[in-house]
C-alpha positions as CSV (number, residue, x, y, z in Angstrom):
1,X,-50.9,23.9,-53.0
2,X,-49.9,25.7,-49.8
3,X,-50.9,23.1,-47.9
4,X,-48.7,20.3,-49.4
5,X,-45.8,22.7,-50.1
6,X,-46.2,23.5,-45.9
7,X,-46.4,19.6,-45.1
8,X,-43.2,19.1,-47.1
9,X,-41.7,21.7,-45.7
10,X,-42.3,20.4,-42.0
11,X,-41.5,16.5,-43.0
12,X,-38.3,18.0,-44.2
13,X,-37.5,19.7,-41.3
14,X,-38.5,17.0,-39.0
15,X,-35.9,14.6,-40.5
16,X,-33.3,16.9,-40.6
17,X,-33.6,17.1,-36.7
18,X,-34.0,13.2,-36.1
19,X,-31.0,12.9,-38.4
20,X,-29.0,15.2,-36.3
21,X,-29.4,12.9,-33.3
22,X,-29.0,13.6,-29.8
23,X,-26.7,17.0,-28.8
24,X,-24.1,16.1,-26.5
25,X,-25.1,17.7,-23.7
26,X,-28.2,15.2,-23.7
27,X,-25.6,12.7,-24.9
28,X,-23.2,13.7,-21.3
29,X,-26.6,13.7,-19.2
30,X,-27.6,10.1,-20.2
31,X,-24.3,8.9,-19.6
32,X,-24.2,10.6,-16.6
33,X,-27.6,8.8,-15.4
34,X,-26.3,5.9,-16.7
35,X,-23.1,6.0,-14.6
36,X,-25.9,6.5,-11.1
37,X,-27.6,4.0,-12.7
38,X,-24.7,1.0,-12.3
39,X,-23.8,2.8,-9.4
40,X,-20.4,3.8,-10.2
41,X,-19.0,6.4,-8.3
42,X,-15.9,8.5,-8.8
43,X,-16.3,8.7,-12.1
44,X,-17.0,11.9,-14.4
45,X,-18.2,12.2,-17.9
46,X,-17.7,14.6,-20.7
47,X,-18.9,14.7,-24.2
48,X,-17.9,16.2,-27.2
49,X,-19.1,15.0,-30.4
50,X,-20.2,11.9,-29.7
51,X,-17.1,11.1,-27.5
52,X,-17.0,10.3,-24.2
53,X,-14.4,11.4,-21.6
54,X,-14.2,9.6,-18.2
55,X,-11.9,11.1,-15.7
56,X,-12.1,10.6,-11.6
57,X,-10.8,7.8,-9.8
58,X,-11.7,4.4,-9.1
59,X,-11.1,1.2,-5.9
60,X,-9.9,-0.9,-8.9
61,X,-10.1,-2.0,-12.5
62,X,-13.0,-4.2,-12.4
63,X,-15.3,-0.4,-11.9
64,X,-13.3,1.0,-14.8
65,X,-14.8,-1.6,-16.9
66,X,-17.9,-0.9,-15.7
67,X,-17.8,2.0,-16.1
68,X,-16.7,2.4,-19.7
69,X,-19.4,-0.7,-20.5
70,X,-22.4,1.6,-18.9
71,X,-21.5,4.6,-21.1
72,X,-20.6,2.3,-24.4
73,X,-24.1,1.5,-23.6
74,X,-25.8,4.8,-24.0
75,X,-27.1,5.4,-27.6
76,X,-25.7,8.1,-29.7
77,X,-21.7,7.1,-28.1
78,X,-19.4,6.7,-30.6
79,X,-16.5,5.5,-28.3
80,X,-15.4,5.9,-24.7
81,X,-12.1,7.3,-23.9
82,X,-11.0,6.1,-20.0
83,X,-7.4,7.5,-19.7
84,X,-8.2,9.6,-17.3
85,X,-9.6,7.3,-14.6
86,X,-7.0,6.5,-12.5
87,X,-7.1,3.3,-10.0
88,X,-6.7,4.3,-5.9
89,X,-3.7,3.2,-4.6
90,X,-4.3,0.1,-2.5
91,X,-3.4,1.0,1.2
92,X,0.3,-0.1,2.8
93,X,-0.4,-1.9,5.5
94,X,1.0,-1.4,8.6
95,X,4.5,-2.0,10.0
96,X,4.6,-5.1,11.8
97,X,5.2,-4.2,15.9
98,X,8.7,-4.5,17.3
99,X,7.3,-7.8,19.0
100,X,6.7,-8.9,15.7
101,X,9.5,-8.3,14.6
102,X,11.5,-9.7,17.6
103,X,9.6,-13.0,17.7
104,X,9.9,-13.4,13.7
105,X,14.3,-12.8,14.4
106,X,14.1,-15.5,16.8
107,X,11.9,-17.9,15.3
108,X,14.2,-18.0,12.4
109,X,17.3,-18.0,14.2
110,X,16.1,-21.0,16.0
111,X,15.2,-22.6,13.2
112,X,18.3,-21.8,11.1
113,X,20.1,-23.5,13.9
114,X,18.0,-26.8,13.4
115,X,16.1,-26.6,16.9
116,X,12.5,-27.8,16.3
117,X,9.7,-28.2,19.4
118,X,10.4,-24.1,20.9
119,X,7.7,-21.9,21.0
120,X,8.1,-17.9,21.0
121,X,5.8,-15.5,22.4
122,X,6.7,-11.9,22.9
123,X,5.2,-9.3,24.7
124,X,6.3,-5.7,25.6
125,X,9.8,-7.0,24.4
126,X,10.2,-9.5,27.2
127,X,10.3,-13.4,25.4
128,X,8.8,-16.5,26.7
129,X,10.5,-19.5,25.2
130,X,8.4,-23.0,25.6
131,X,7.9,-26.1,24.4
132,X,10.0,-29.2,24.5
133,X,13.6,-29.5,23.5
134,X,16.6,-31.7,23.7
135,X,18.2,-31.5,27.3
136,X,22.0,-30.0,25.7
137,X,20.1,-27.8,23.5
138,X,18.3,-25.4,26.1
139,X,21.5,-23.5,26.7
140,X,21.6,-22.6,23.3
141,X,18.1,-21.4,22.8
142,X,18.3,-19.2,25.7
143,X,21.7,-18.1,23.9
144,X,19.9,-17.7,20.3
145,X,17.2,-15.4,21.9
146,X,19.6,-13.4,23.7
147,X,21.3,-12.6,20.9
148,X,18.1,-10.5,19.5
149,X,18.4,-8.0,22.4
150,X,15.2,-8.2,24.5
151,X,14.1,-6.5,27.2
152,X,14.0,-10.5,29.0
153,X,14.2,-13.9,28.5
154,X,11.6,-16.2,30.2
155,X,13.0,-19.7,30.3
156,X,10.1,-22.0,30.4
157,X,11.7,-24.9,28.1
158,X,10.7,-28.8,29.1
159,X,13.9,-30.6,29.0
């Protein structure tokens, strides 16, 4: 009678346990591993009753999907909260250089002023102008590019 009373006993207690489930810290560590696994990096996970936290941040949205799929994933996750992740800002790029910028003004003077076949090169502030233009319009090519202030004005325009 001890015996089966004992047996009961155990049976009892084992289910209780396996009904319980997994405790969150095992719950966090599998997430955690799961995260490694998918190679996702940036991201942090906490748990706390079955819900998990991400937090860190991320190169772009496309990971933070991956990220909350990998830890939807792990059994015993109720849901997967991802307010916390927050995307890197993309990087400004840089300013264009003042001989960018000097052959862009004259480009698009030219061109407002209808004057097709002139090249603009640029370098260290001094312009080249080339190509091939009409005969009465050289004067005023020379004039367009001298009106964006460089440091000199190479005439080499075909006529």
């Amino acid at each position: 009678m001890k015996i089966k009373a004992l047996t009961v006993l155990t049976l009892a207690i084992a289910l209780f346990f396996s009904a319980c489930g997994k405790s969150d810290a095992d719950l966090q560590k599998a997430a955690a591993d799961k995260l490694a696994a998918e190679k996702v990096v940036g991201v942090t996970v906490a748990v706390k009753d079955g819900v998990a936290a991400l937090s860190g941040e991320v190169a772009d949205a496309a990971v933070k999907s991956k990220a909350e799929a990998a830890v939807k994933g792990v059994e015993g996750i109720k849901s997967v909260e991802t307010s916390k992740i927050t995307l890197k800002p993309l990087p400004t790029p840089p300013p264009p250089s003042p001989d960018q910028m000097l052959e862009g003004t004259i480009n698009e003077t030219i061109k407002k002023a209808g004057i097709t076949g002139v090249t603009v090169s640029v370098k260290e502030g001094e312009v080249t102008l080339s190509g091939k233009v009409d005969k009465d319009k050289v004067a005023q090519v020379n004039m367009l590019a001298q009106e964006a202030k460089p440091k000199k004005v190479i005439n080499n325009l075909n006529k």
